[in-house]
C-alpha positions as CSV (number, residue, x, y, z in Angstrom):
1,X,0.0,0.0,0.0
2,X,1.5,3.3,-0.8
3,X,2.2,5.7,2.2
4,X,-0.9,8.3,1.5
5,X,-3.2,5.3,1.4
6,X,-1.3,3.5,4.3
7,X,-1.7,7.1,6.2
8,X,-5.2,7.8,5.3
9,X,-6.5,3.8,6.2
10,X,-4.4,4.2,9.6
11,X,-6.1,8.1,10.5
12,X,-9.3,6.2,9.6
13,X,-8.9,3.1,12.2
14,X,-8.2,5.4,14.6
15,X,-11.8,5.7,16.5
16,X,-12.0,2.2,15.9
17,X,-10.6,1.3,19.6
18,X,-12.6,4.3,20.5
19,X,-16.1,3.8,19.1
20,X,-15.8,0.2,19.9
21,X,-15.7,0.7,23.9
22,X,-18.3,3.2,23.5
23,X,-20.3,1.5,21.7
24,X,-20.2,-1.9,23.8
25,X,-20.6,0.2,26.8
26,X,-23.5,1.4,25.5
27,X,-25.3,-0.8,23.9
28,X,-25.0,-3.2,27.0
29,X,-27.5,-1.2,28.2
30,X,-30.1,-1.7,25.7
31,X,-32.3,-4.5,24.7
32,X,-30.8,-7.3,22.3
33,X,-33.5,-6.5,19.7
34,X,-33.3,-3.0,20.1
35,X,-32.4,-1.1,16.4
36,X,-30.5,1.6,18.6
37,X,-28.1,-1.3,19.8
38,X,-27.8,-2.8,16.0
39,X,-26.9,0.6,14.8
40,X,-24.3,1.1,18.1
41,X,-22.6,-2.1,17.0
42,X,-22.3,-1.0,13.8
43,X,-20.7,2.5,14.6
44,X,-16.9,1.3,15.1
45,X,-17.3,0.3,10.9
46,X,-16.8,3.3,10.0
47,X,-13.2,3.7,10.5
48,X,-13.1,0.6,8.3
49,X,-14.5,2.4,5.1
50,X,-11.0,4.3,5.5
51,X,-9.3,1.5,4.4
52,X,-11.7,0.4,1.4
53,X,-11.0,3.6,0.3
54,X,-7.1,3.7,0.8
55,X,-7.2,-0.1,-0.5
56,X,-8.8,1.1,-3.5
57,X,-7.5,4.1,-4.0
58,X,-4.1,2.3,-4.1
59,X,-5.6,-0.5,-7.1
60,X,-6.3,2.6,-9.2
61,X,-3.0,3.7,-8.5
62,X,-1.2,0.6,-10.0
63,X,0.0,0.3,-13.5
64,X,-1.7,-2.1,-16.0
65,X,0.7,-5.1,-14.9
66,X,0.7,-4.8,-11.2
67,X,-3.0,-4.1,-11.0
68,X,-3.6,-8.1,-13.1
69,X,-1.0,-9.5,-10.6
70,X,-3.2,-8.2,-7.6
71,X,-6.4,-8.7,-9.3
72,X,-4.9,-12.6,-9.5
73,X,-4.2,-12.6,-6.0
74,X,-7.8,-11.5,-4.8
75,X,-9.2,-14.0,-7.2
76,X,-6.7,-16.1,-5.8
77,X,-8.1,-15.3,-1.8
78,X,-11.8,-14.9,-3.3
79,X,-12.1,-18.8,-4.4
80,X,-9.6,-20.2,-1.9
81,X,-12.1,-18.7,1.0
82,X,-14.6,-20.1,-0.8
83,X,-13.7,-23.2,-1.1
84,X,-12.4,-23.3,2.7
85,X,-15.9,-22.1,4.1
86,X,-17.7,-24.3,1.6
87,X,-15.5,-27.1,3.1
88,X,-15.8,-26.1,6.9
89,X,-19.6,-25.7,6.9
90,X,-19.4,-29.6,5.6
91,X,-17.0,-30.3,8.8
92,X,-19.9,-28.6,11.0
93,X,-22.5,-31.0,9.8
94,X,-20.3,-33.6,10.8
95,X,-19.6,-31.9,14.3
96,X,-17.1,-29.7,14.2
97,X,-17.5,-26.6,15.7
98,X,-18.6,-23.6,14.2
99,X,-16.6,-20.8,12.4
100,X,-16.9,-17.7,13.7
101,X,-18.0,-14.9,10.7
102,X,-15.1,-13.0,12.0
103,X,-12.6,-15.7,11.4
104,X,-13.2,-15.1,7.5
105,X,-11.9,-12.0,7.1
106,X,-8.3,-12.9,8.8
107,X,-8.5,-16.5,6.2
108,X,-8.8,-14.2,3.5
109,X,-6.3,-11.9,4.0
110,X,-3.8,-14.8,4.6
111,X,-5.2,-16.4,1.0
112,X,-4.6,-12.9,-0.4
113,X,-0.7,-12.6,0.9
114,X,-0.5,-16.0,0.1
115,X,-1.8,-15.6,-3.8
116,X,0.1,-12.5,-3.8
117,X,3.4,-14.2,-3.1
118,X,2.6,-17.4,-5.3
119,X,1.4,-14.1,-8.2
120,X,4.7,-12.5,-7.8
121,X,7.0,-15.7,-7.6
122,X,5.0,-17.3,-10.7
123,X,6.2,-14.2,-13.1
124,X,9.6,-14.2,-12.2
């Protein structure tokens, strides 16, 4: 990620901590079903547009070449997440225990540094 994109992604995570307390602390207080709590819960995602935007801010930024190799990668992490989900949710029928929705994001992001590295070796 180039620096201004790097910078603006890392101003932008930082109410994340922030917003996140608050909006635990708060929403504790309110009912489960409440649409006040589902929008408090929600609030600490905002710092998290910052880096779609400095993520793809930084893909427009590439060259012709270097944008195919990451495009390759994310295809890469896009059908290797796939297929792992696909494959866990058959290990859960068979009694494994459940994936987390957060735990997809982290497998991704390893399939996408791991497609970027097999991109980049592969057109040496």
């Amino acid at each position: 990620m180039h620096a201004k994109a790097l910078r603006r992604a890392l101003l932008g995570l930082l109410p994340y901590p922030v917003l996140l307390v608050a909006a635990n602390a708060l929403s504790s207080r309110l009912p489960g079903d409440s649409p006040l709590q589902i929008a408090l819960v929600a609030l600490p995602v905002i710092g998290c547009l910052a880096v779609l935007r400095a993520v793809t801010d930084t893909i427009r930024s590439l060259d012709e070449y270097q944008r195919k190799q990451s495009f390759e990668a994310i295809v890469f992490a896009f059908a290797a997440t796939a297929l792992t989900t696909f494959t866990w949710g058959f290990f859960e029928d068979a009694g494994m225990p459940k994936l987390p929705t957060f735990a997809i994001w982290p497998v991704m992001a390893g399939y996408w540094l791991l497609g970027g590295a097999w991109v980049s070796v592969r057109s040496r």
